[in-house]
Structure formats: structure tokens, C-alpha cells
C-alpha positions in Angstrom: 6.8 20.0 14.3 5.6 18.4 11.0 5.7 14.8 10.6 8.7 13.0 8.9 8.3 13.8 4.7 6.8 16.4 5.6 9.6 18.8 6.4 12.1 20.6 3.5 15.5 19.9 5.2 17.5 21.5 2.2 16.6 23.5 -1.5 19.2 23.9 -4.2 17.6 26.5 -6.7 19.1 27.0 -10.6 18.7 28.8 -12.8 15.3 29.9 -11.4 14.2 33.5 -11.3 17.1 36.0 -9.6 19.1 32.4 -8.5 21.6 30.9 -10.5 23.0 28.7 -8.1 22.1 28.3 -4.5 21.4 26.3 -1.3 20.0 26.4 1.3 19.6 24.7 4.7 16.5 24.5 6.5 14.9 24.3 10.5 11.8 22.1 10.9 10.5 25.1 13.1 11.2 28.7 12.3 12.8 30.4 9.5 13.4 33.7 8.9 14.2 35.1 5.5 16.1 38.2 5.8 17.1 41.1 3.3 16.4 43.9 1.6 13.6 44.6 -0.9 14.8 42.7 -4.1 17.1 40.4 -2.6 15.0 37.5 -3.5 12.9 36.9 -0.5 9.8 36.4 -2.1 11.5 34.1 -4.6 12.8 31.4 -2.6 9.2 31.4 -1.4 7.5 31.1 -4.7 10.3 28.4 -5.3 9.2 26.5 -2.4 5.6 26.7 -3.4 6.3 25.6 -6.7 8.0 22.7 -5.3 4.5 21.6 -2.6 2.0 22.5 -4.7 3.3 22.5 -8.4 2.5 26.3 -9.6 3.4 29.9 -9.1 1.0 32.4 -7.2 2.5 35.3 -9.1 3.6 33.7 -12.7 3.4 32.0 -15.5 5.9 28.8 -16.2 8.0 31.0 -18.4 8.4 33.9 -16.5 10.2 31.5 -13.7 13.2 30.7 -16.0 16.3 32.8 -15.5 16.6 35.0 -18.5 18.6 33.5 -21.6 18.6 30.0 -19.4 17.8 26.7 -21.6 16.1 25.3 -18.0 15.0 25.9 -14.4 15.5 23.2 -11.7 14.6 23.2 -7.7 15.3 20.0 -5.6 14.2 19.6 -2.4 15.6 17.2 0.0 12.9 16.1 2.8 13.8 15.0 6.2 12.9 11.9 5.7 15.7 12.2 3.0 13.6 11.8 -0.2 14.1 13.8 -3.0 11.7 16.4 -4.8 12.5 18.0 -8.0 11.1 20.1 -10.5 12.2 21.0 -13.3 11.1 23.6 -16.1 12.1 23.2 -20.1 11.4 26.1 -23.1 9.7 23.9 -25.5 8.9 25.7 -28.7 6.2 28.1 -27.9 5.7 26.5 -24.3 7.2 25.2 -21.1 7.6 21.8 -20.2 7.6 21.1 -16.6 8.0 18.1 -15.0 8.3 17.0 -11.0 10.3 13.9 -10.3 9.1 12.0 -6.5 9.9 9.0 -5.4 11.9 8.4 -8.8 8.4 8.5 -10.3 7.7 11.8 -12.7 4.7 13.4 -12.9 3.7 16.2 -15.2 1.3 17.6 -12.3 0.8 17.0 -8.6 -2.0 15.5 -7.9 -3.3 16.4 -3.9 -1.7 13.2 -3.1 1.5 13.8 -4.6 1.4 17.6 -3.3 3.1 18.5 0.2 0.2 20.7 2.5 1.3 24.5 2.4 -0.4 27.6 3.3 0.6 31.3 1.7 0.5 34.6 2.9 1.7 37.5 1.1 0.5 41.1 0.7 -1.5 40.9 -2.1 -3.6 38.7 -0.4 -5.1 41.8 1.4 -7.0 42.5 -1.7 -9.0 39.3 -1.6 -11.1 41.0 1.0 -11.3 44.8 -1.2 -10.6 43.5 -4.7 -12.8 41.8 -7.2 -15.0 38.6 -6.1 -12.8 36.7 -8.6 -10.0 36.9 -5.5 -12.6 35.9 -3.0 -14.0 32.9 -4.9 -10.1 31.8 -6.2 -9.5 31.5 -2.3 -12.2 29.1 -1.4 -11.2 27.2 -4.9 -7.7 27.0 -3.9 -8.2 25.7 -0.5 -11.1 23.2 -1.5 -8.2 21.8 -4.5 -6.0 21.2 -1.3 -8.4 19.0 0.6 -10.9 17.7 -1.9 -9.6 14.9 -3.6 -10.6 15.9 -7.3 -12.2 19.3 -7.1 -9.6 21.1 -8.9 -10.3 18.9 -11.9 -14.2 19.7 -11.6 -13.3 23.5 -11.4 -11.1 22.9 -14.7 -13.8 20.6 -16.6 -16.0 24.0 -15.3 -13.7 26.3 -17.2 -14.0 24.5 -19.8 -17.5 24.1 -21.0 -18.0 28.0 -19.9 -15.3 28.9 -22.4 -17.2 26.4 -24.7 -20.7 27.9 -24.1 -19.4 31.2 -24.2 -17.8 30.8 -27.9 -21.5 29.9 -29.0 -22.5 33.0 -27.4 -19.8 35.0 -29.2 -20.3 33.3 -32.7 -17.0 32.0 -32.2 -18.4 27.9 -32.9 -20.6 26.5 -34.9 -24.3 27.3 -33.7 -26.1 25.1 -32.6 -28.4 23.6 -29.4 -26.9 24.9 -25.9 -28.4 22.5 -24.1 -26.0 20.1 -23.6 -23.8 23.0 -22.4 -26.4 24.3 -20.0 -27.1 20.4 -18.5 -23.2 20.0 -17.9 -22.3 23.5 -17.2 -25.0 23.1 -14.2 -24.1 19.8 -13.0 -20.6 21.1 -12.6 -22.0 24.3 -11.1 -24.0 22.4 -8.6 -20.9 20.7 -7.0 -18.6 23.6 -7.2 -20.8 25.4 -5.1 -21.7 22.6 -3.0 -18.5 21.9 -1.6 -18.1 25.9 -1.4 -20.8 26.3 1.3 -19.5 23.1 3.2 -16.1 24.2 3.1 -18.2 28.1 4.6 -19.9 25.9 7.0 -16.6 24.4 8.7 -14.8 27.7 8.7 -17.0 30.4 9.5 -17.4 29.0 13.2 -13.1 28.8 13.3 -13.1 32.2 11.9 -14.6 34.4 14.7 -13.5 32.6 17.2 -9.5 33.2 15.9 -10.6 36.4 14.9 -11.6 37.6 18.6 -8.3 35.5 19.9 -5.9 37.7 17.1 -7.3 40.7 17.6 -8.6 40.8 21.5 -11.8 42.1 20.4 -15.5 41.2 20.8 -16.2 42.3 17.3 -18.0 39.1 14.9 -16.6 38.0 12.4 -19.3 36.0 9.6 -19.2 34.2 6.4 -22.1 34.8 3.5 -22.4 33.0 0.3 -23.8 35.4 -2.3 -25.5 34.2 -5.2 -28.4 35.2 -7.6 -29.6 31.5 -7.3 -31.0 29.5 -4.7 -28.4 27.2 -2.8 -30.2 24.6 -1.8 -31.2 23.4 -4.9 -28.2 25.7 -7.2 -27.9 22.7 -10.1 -31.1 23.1 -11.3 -31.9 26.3 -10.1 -28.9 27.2 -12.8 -30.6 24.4 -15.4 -33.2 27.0 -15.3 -31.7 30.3 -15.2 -29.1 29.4 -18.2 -32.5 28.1 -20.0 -34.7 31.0 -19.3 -31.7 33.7 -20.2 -30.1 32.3 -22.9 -31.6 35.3 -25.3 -30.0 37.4 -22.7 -26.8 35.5 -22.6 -26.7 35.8 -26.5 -26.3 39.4 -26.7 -24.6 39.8 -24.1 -22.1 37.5 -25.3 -21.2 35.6 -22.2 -22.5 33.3 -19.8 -24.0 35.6 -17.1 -25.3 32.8 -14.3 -23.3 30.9 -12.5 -20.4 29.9 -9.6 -18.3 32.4 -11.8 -20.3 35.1 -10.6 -21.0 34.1 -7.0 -19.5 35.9 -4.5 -17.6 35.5 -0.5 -19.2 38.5 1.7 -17.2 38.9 5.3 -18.8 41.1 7.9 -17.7 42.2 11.0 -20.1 43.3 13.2 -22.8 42.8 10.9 -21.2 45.7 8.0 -19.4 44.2 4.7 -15.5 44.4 5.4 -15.7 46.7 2.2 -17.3 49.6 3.9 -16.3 49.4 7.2 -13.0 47.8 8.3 -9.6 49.5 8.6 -6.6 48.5 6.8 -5.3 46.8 10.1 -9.1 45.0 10.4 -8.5 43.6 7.1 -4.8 42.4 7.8 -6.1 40.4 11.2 -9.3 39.2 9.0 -6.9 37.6 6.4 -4.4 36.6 8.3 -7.5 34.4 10.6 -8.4 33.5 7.3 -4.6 32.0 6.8 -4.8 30.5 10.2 -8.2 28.3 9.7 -6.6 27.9 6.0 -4.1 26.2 7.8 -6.0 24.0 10.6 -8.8 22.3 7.9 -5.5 21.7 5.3 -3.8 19.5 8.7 -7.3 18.6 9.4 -8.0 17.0 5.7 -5.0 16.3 4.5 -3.6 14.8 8.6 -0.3 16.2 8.0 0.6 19.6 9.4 1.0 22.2 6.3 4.3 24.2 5.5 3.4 27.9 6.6 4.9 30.7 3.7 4.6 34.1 4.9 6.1 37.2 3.3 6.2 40.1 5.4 3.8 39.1 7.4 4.2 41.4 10.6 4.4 44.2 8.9 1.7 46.5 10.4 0.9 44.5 13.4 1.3 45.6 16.8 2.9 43.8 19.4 0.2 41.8 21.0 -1.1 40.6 17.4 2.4 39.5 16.6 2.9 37.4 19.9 -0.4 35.5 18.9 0.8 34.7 15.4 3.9 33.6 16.9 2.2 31.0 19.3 0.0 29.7 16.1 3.7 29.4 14.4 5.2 27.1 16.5 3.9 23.5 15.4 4.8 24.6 11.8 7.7 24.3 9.6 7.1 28.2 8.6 9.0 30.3 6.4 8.8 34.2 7.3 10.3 37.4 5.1 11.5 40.3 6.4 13.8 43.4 5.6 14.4 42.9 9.8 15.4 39.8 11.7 15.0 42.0 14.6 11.5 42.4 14.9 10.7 38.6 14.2 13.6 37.1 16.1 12.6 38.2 19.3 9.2 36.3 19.3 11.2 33.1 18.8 13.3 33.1 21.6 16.1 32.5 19.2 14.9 29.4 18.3 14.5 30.4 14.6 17.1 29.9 11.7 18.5 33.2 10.4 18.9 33.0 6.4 20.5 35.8 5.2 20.2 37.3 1.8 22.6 39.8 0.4 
């Protein structure tokens, strides 16, 4: 299992979402979250989420506060019987939310102060169909949990692109870009250079747990798509954003950049896009949530909680025995409208929580 600190032995939930008041008691192996559709599955795992990494996948702060509430709180005992708690405050306009570790509070976890955990839940199939935003959010996301620093280079990116793209808009004062160009590339430059290492370690992991998931021959690959050359992408975008920024002007908006870059997955040499089935796409992701899962305990040498909401639903019986071996070193957290189906695969070594 996890190591010691690691594990969530207990989660007592106010005031947050559906929950009012609740706890709950946790294995350090298996547990299965069962109910029916709106029974709060999917928000005890948001609230554990919120807890390792510090923010919702499906909400804003304020939309996490039980309605007509003056606060939200989650505490987490570990098994090493340290406490974590967040809580969340309406403050004027805005929500003040602040974690407490270690008796120490913190405003936001940092990748030190945040506990490993990988997420799976069904909208995630889009990030192989929808826009590239999804695609490049997912290698973000996983780079901010095992580069020390990166989310705070994709922020200060943000930032001077918003900046740049007032000028463009006429919304600031006019003036030079070219301090925004020189900064907006240098940020640019290791953005995507820690995206194509982070494609380089995966995309070798990826077939090979794509074959072993699926019991296919059929490859799997990884392609970074940009307008810009790679191997020299800072001041191939000093350049571009130089050479375009007429363009940019009336257009209104910064056109260049890793904003625009794109994730490609093949499978047998044809975009997933064009080509893969429905169930194809569920295996793909779901690799991708396994190799998600082996560079986070890999970089971060602690083994990752595993969230998964409904995560065998359309998955026949072989592809859910080989999930179910993956599982078994985890602390993992699976929903489901049936025990049945899961339980089964556990040889009822998996904790039952039941919600009405």
C-alpha cells in the first residue's frame, strides 16, 4: 500500500456541497463508493481532491459551499495520524480558503505540501475528442504535480498573455510589445520544454500499457503539435510574435504560442479523432491514467491516491481484471451505482461505503 502520511484513514465533510455532516472511514487498499446517481459519489471525491491537491476539477471555490452556509470545512486524518484541513470562507465578493498541515496554514499547496493523487472521471474522455485546451490542461496538470515550480511558470504565462493581449484589444495603454514578446517567449520556451520531456518519458509507458489493457498489437504514439520549431521554440516564438504582431493587432489576440500547441494520439498511425471507438478511447485514457500514475510515484517517490468515478463502466471483463491488478498497490477510491460488479475483482478485500 502507500507509505505512512500518505494514506487518508478518515474524512469528516461540513457543510460542503450535498454534505452537511458526515464521516467517513477509510481502507489503505480498495474502496468502493456505492449509490445511486446523485447520492454524492462524485462529491466525496471532489472533496478528497480538494483536500491532496487544493482545487476542484469541476468548480469554482464558491460553488463548493453548501447553499446558505457561512463556511465549508473537510479534515482529513492520515494514517500516520496527522491532520489535514481545509477550510472555505464567503468573503465579500470572494472565497477565502485556507488549508491547515502540520498546525502550519497555507493559503495554497505548494507540490510539497500537496499529497500525490491521480483522477479519473468521465469527462476526461473528451480530452482525447474535445478541444486541444483539454489535451494541453492534462500534460499542465501532471507536470504541476512533479515539477517543482511549473505551475507557477504556467501562471506567470497566463499572465503576460492576458497582459499582451489587452495591448492587442486597446484595453492598455499602447505602447512597445516587446518586453511582452521577450517574456512571453522565455516562458513559452520552458513550458514547452518540460512538455516534450514529460512526452518523451510517457510515450514509451503508453503503448506498452496500452497493448497490456487492451490485449492488442495495436500502437499507441505521442506527437507534439506546434506551428514552431521545438528545438529551438523560445526564440523561434521571439520571432514569430515579432514578425506577426500586425497580425496579432487585428486580430486582437496573441495567435503563437504553447496556448495554441496541441497533444496528437495515434493508434496505428490514424489520429484517435478519426479512427478510434468509444471503447478505444476509454482504454487510451485510462493508460493515460495509469502512466499518470507511475511518473507521479516515480517523481514525487510516494505512491499516489487513485480517484476513479465510474471507472468500469463500459469495460469488458478482461480490461477490468487488468485495472484491478494496477489497483492493488494503491489507496484507490472507485464509484459505482453497483458494488457488485467491482467487488468481485477484489476478492472482498475492498471496503464497501454505502451511500443512501
Amino acid at each position: 500500500m502507500g507509505i505512512d502520511g500518505q494514506i487518508i484513514a478518515s474524512l469528516s465533510i461540513n457543510n460542503y456541497r450535498s454534505y452537511h455532516s458526515e464521516s467517513f472511514e477509510f481502507n489503505d487498499g480498495v474502496n468502493i463508493i456505492v449509490g445511486p446517481n446523485a447520492s454524492g459519489k462524485s462529491n466525496l471525491l471532489e472533496a478528497i481532491l480538494m483536500l491532496c491537491l487544493g482545487n476542484s476539477y469541476r468548480a469554482r471555490d464558491n460553488e463548493l459551499i453548501t447553499f446558505n452556509k457561512s463556511f465549508s470545512r473537510l479534515e482529513a486524518t492520515m494514517s500516520d495520524n496527522t491532520v489535514r484541513i481545509m477550510t472555505l470562507t464567503p468573503k465579500d465578493d470572494t472565497v477565502e480558503k485556507q488549508f491547515k498541515i502540520h498546525g502550519q496554514t497555507f493559503k495554497r499547496l505548494s507540490i510539497n505540501k500537496s499529497l500525490p493523487s491521480v483522477l479519473f472521471e468521465p469527462s476526461h474522455l473528451l480530452v482525447l475528442n474535445g478541444s486541444p485546451s483539454l489535451r494541453r490542461k492534462y500534460l499542465d496538470d501532471l507536470l504541476s504535480q512533479t515539477i517543482s515550480g511549473y505551475s507557477g511558470i504556467c501562471r506567470q504565462y497566463q499572465r503576460c498573455l492576458a497582459q499582451r493581449n489587452a495591448i492587442l484589444k486597446g484595453r492598455s495603454s499602447p505602447g512597445s510589445l516587446f518586453a511582452w514578446n521577450v517574456r512571453l517567449s522565455e516562458l513559452g520556451g520552458r513550458i514547452v520544454e518540460q512538455r516534450l520531456s514529460l512526452l518523451e518519458a510517457i510515450a514509451d509507458r503508453v503503448k506498452t500499457q496500452y497493448r497490456r489493457l487492451s490485449n492488442t498489437g495495436h500502437d499507441v504514439k505521442l506527437e507534439y503539435q506546434s506551428e514552431l520549431n521545438t528545438n529551438s521554440y523560445a526564440s523561434q516564438l521571439l520571432r514569430k510574435l515579432e514578425t506577426t504582431e500586425d497580425e496579432d493587432y487585428r486580430r486582437g489576440f496573441t495567435y503563437h504560442g504553447p496556448h495554441r500547441d496541441d497533444l496528437i494520439v495515434h493508434i496505428n498511425d490514424h489520429p484517435v479523432q478519426q479512427s478510434a471507438s468509444r471503447g478505444e478511447c476509454r482504454t487510451i485514457m485510462l493508460v493515460f491514467k495509469v502512466v499518470e500514475a507511475e511518473i507521479i510515484e516515480k517523481s514525487r517517490e510516494a505512491k499516489p491516491l487513485l480517484l476513479l468515478d465510474d471507472v468500469f463502466s463500459e469495460l469488458d471483463g478482461a480490461r477490468r481484471q487488468a485495472l484491478t491488478e494496477f489497483f492493488q498497490p494503491y489507496q484507490t477510491f472507485i464509484t459505482t451505482t453497483d458494488a457488485d460488479i467491482i467487488q468481485h475483482h477484489f476478492a472482498n478485500k475492498a471496503a464497501i461505503i454505502s451511500l443512501a
